[in-house]
C-alpha positions as CSV (number, residue, x, y, z in Angstrom):
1,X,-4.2,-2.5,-24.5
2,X,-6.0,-5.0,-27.0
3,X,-8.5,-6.7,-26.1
4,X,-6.9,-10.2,-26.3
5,X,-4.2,-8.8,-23.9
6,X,-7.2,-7.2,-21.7
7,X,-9.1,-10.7,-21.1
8,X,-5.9,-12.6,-20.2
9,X,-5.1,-10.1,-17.8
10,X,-8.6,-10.0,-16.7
11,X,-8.3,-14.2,-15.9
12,X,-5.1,-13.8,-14.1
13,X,-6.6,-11.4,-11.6
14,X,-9.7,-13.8,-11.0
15,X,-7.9,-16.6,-11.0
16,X,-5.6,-15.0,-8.7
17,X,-8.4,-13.7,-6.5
18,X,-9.5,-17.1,-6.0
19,X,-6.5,-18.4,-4.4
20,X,-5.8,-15.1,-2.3
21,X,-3.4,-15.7,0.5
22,X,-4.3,-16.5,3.8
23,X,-3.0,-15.2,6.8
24,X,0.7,-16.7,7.4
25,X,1.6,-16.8,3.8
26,X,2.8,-13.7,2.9
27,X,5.8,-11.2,1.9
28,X,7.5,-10.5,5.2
29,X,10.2,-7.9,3.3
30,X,11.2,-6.4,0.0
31,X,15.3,-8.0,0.7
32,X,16.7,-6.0,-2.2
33,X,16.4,-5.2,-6.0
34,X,19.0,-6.8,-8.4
35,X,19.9,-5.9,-12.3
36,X,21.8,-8.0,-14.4
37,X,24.7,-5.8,-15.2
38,X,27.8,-6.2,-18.1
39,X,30.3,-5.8,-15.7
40,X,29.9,-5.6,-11.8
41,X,33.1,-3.7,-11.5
42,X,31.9,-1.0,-13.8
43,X,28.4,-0.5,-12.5
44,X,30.0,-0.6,-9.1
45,X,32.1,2.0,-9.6
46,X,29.4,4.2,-10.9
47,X,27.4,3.8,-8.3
48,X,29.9,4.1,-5.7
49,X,31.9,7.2,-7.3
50,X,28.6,8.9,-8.7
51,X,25.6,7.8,-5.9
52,X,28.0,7.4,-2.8
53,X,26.6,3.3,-2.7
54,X,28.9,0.8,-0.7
55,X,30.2,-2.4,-2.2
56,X,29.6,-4.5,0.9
57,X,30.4,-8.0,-0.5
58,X,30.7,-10.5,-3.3
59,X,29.8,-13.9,-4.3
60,X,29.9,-16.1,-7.2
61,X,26.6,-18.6,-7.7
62,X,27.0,-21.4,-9.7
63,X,26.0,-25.6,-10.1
64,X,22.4,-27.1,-11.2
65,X,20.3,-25.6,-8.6
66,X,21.0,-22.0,-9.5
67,X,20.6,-22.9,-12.8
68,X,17.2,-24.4,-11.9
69,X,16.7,-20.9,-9.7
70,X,17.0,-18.8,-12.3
71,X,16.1,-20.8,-15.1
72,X,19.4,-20.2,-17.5
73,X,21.4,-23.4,-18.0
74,X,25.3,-23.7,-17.2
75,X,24.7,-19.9,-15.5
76,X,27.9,-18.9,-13.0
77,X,26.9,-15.5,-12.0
78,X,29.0,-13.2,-10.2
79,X,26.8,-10.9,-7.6
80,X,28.1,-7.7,-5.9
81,X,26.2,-6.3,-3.8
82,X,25.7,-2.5,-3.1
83,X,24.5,-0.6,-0.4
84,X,23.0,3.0,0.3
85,X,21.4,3.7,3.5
86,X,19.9,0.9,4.9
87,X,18.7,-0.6,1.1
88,X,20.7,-3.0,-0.7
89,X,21.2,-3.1,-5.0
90,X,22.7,-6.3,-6.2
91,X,24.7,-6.1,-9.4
92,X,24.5,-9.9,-11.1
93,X,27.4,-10.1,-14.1
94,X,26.4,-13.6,-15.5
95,X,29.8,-15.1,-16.4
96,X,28.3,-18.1,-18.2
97,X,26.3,-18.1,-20.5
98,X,27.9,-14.7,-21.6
99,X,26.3,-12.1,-24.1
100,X,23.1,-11.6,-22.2
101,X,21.0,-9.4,-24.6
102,X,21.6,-5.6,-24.1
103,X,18.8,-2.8,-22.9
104,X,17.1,-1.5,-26.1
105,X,18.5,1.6,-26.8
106,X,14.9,3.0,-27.9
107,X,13.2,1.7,-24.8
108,X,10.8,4.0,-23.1
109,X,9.6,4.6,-19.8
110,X,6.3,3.0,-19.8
111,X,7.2,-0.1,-22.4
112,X,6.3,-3.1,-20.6
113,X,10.6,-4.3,-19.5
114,X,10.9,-0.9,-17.5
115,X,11.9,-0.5,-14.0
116,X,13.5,1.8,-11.6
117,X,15.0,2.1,-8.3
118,X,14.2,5.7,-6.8
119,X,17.3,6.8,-4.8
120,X,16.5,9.9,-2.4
121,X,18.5,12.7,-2.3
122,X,18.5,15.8,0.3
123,X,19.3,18.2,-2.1
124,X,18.3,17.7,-5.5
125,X,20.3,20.4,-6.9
126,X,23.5,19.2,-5.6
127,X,22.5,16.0,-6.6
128,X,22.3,16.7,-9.8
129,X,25.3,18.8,-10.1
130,X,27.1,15.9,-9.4
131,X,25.5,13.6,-12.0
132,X,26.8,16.8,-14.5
133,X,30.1,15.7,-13.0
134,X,30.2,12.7,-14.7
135,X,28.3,13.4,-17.4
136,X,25.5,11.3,-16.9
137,X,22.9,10.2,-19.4
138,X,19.9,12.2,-19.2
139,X,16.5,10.8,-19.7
140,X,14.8,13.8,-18.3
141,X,16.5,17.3,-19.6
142,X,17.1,18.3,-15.9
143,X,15.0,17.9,-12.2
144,X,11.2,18.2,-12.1
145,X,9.1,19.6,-9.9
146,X,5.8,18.0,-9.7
147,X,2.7,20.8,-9.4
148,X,1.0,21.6,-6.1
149,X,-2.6,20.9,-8.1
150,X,-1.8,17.4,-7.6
151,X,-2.5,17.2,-3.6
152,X,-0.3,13.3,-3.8
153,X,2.8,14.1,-5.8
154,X,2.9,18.0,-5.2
155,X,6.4,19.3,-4.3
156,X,8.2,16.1,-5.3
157,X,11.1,16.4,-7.4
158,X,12.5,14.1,-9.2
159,X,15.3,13.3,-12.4
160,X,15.5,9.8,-14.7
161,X,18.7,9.4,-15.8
162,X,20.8,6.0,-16.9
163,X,23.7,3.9,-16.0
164,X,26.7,2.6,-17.9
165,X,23.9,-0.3,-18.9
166,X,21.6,1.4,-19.9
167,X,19.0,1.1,-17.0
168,X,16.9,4.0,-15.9
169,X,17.5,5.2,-12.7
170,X,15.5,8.1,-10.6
171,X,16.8,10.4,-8.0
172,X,13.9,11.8,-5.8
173,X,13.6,14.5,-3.2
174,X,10.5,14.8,-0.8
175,X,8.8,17.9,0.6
176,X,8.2,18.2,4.3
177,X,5.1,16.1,4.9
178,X,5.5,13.6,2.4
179,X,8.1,10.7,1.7
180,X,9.2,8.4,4.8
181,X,9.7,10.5,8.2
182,X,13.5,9.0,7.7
183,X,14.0,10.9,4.5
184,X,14.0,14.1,6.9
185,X,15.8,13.2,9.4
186,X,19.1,15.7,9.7
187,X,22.3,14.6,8.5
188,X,25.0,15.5,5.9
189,X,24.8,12.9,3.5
190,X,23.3,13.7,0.0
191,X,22.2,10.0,-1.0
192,X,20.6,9.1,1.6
193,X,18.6,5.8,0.1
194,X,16.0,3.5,-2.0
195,X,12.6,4.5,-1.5
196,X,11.1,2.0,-4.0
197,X,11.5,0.5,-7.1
198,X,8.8,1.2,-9.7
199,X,7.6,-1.0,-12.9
200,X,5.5,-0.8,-15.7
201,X,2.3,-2.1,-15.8
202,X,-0.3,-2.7,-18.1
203,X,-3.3,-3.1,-15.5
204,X,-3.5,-2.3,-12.0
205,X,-6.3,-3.7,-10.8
206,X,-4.7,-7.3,-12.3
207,X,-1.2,-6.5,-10.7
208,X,-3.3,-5.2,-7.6
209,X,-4.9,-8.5,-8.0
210,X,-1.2,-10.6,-7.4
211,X,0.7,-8.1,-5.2
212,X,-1.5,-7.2,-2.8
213,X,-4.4,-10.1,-2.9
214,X,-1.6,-13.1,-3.2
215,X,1.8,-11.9,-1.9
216,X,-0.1,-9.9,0.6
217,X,1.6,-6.5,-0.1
218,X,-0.3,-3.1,1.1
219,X,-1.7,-0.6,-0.7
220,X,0.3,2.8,0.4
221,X,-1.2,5.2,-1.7
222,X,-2.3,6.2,-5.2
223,X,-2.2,8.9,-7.6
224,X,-2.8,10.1,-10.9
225,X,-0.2,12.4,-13.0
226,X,0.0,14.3,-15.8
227,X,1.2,17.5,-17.4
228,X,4.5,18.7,-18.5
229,X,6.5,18.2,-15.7
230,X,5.3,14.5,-16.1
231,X,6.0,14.1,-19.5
232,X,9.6,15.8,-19.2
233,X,10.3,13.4,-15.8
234,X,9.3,10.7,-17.9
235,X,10.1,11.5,-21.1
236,X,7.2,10.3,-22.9
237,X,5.1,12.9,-24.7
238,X,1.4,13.3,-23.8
239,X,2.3,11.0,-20.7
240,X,-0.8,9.9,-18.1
241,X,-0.1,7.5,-15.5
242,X,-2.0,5.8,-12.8
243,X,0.6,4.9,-10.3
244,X,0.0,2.5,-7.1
245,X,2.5,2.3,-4.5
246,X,3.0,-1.3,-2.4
247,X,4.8,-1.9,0.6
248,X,5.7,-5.3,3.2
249,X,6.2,-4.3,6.6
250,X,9.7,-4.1,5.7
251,X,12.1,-2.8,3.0
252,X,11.7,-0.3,-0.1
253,X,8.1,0.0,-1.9
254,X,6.9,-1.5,-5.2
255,X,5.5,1.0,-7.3
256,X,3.2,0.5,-10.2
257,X,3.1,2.6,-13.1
258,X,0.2,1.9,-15.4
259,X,0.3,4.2,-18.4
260,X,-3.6,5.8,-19.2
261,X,-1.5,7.6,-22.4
262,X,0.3,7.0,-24.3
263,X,-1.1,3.4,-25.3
264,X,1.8,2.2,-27.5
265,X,4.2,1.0,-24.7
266,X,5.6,-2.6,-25.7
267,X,5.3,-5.6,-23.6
268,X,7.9,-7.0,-22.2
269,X,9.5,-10.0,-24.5
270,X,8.2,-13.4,-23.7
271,X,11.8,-14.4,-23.8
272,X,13.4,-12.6,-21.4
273,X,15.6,-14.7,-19.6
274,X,17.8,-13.5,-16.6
275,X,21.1,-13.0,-18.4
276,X,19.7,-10.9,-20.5
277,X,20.4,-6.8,-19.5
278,X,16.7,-5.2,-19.3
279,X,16.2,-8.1,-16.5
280,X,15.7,-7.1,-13.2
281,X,14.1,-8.9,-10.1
282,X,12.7,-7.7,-6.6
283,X,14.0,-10.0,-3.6
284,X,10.9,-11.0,-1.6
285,X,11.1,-12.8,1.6
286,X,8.7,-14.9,2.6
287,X,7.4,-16.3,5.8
288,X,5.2,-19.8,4.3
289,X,7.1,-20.8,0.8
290,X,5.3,-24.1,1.1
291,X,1.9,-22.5,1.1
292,X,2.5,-19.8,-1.1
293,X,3.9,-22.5,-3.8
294,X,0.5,-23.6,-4.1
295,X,-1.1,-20.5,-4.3
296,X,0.7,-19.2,-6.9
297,X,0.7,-22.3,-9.4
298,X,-0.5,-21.1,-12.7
299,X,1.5,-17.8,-12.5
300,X,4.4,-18.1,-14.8
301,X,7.2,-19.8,-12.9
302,X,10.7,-19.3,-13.8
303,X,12.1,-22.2,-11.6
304,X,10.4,-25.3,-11.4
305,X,9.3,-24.4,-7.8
306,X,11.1,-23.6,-5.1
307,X,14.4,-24.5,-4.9
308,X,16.5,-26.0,-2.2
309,X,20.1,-24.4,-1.7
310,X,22.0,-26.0,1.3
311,X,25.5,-25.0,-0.5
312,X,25.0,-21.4,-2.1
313,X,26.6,-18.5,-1.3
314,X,23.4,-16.7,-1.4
315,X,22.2,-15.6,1.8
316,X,19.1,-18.1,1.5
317,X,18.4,-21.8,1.7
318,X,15.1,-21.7,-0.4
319,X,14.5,-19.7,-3.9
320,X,11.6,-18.9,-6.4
321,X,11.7,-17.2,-9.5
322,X,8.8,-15.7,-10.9
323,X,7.3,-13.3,-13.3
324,X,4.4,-11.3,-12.6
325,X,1.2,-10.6,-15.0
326,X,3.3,-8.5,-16.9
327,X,6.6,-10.0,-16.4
328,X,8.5,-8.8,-14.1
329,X,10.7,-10.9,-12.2
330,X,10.3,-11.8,-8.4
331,X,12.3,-13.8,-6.3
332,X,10.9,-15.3,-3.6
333,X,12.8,-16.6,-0.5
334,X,13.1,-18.3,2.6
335,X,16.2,-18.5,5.1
């Protein structure tokens, strides 16, 4: 990190710290993760005929306020949403303005535009097999299993592979005693859900500082990897990584990954706009929008504010965008 990047970070997190939430303004759930996808059909399918996911509906979001929402003028997006277990992925096709930037195809797992969703599987050999099926794009060369020396991660094992996009995706399977009691419960299904979605970060005590001191997010647990298996899951050589899981009293975790080694991940683009394919956002509902409006003003909005939506499709009536110190996108709602 240079230090130019290091002191801007650093004034974030005070500044954040001095408008911490109070109580009654705060994340109440983590709604859903979208990606903005080529086509919705084709990443539907996959995820459907590959991961076992559920198209459970459709819309189509257009007009000046969801242009204000997401901040990309004349957008018409078509959203299909997907669903495994009890979490939901939404796939957002923007039909206008078309030719939304692709994924880089040298992007790496800790440059700053990377995140995950982590889908758990009951078998991770059978899961895998079936990936081999359809000859999925490897970003690990095959399942790791995380040592026993590390007391927090031990027994987990794990697989980054990629979608017809391009986007990195992670199967994970838990050991007895770790993961969410549900993860164990018996049952024949072999995708069984979305324990988190993880993102790249380039300071944790700054992201620390607007997750869990403004949004009001928890701190679940922490740990700190490294070795082979780590650099193989990853596949990033020499790979260290402090990683911070977050979780609202409802819904799949935030996870943090802030990389100790290597140093040379790249931020994300100051560009990024929504249509464009590395984008993702984390659905947030919130219980005070009005309150947390004005604790959050000097982050970097991507709407003007929030939004009001009496006539969308959307399953919500109010709407922020927003990126987070290092860029990732949030949406922030209220019914």
């Amino acid at each position: 990190m240079t230090a130019i990047r290091r002191l801007r970070l650093a004034g974030l997190a005070l500044a954040l710290l001095l408008v911490a939430a109070p109580v009654g303004a705060q994340v109440e759930e983590v709604v859903s993760i979208a990606v903005t996808v080529r086509d919705a059909d084709r990443s539907a399918d996959f995820l459907a005929h590959v991961l076992d996911f559920v198209r459970i509906s459709e819309v189509e979001a257009t007009g000046p306020d969801h242009s204000r929402l997401v901040g990309v003028f004349g957008a018409r997006a078509r959203i299909v949403r997907m669903r495994l277990g009890t979490e939901t992925l939404d796939l957002v096709e923007y039909l206008s303005p078309s030719g939304g930037r692709p994924v880089p195809p040298d992007s790496r797992s800790h440059d700053g535009w990377f995140q995950h969703v982590a889908i758990v599987v009951s078998d991770m050999e059978a899961a895998y097999a079936r990936l081999r099926e359809h000859d999925v794009a490897h970003v690990s060369p095959g399942p790791q299993r995380l040592p026993d020396w590390n007391p927090d991660a031990g027994g987990i094992e794990a697989f980054y592979f990629r979608d017809p996009d391009g986007h990195v995706l992670e199967l994970i399977a838990f050991p007895e005693g770790k993961g969410d009691p549900r993860w164990h419960e018996p049952g024949d299904r072999l995708f069984l859900g979305i324990d988190h979605t993880a993102i790249a970060v380039d300071d944790t005590e700054a992201s620390l500082a607007f997750y869990r001191d403004v949004l009001g997010l928890e701190v679940a647990g922490a740990s700190e990897n490294w070795g082979p298996e780590q650099e193989r899951l990853n596949a990033v050589f020499g790979a260290r990584l402090r990683i911070t899981a977050l979780r609202a009293p409802e819904g799949p975790g935030i996870e943090l990954l802030e990389y100790l080694a290597p140093s040379d991940g790249r931020p994300m683009p100051r560009d990024t706009r929504a249509n464009d394919l590395w984008h993702w956002h984390t659905r947030l509902r919130v219980d005070a929008p009005d309150i947390l409006e004005d604790r959050l003003r000097g982050s970097a909005w991507v709407s003007p504010g929030f939004v009001d939506l009496p006539d969308s499709p959307l399953r919500f009536s109010r709407g922020l965008l927003l990126r987070d110190p290092d860029g990732h996108a949030l949406l922030l709602t209220a019914p």
